[in-house]
C-alpha positions as CSV (number, residue, x, y, z in Angstrom):
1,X,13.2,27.7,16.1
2,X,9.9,26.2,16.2
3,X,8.8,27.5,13.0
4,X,11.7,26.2,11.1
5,X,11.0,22.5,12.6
6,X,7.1,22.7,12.0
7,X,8.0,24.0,8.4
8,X,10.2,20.8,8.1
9,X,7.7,18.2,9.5
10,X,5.0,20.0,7.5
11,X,7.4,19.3,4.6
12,X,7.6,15.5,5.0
13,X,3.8,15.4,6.0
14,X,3.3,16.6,2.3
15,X,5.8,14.7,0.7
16,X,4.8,11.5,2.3
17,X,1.5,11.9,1.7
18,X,2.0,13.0,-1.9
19,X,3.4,9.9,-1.9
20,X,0.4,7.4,-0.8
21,X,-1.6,8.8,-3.4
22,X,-3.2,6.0,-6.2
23,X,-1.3,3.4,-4.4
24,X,2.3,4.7,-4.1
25,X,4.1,3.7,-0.9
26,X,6.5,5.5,1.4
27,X,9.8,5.2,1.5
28,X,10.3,4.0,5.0
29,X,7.1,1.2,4.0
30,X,9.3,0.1,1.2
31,X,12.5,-0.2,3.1
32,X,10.3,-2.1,5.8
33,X,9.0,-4.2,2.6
34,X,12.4,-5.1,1.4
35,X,13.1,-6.0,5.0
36,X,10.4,-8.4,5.9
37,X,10.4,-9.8,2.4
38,X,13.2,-10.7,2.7
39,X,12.8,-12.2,5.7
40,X,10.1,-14.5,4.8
41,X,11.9,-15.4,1.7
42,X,14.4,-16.9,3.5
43,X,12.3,-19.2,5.5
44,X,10.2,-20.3,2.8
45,X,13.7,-21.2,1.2
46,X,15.0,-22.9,4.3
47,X,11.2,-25.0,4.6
48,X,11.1,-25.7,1.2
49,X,12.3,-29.1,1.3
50,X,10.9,-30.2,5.2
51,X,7.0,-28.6,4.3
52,X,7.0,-27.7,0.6
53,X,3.4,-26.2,0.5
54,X,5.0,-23.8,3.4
55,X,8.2,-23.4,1.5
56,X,6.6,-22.1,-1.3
57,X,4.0,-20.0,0.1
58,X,7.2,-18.2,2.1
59,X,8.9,-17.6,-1.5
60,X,5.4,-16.4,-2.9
61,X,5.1,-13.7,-0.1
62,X,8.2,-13.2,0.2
63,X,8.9,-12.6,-3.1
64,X,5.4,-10.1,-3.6
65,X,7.0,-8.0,-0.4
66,X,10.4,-7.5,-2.4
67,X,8.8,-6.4,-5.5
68,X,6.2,-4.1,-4.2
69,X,9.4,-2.5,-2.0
70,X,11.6,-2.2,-5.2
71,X,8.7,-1.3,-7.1
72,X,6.8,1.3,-4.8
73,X,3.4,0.6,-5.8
74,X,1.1,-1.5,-3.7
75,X,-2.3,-3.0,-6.0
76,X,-3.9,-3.9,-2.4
77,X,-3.7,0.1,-1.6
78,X,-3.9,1.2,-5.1
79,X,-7.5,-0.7,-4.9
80,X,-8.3,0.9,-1.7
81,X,-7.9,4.2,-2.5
82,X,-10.0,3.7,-5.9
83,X,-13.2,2.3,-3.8
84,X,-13.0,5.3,-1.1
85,X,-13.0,7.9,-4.2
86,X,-16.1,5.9,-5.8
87,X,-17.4,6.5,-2.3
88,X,-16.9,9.9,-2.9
89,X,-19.0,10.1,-6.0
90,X,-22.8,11.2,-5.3
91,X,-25.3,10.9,-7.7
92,X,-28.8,12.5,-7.2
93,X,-31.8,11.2,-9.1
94,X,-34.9,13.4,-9.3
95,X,-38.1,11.5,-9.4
96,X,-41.4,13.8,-10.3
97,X,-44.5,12.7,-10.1
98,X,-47.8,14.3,-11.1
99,X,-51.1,14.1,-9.5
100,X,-54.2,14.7,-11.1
């Protein structure tokens, strides 16, 4: 029995991360996205005419949560991910020097 569940959490481990790669988001992060964009949407709506600059800072984030759920891809993670594998990259330069 415990084979079968660590083959099915292994599953999902792969899948999810599969899915993080070059800035791809989860599922549940996209559903929680949607949720809070939502959200925040809203109450930019609801301030927009009490505290404009509020208001529309709300509908601007709110707005940039909802499309990056719908959308899956994230340019902030994307970014991330792109600077850790130029991290990655060594390069090894060889000085010689001669000596009479």
């Amino acid at each position: 029995m415990m084979s079968v569940l660590n083959f099915v959490f292994n599953q999902l481990k792969d899948k999810l991360d599969d899915a993080c790669e070059h800035g791809e988001i989860g599922n549940s992060e996209r559903i929680l996205s949607v949720i809070s964009g939502g959200f925040i949407l809203g109450v930019g709506l609801k301030k927009l005419f009490h505290s404009p600059l509020t208001g529309f800072s709300g509908m601007a984030l709110g707005g940039g949560l909802i499309y990056r759920g719908i959308s899956g891809k994230c340019a902030i993670k994307g970014a991330i991910n792109a600077a850790k594998e130029e991290d990655e990259k060594v390069t090894v330069v060889e000085h010689r020097y001669f000596v009479k």
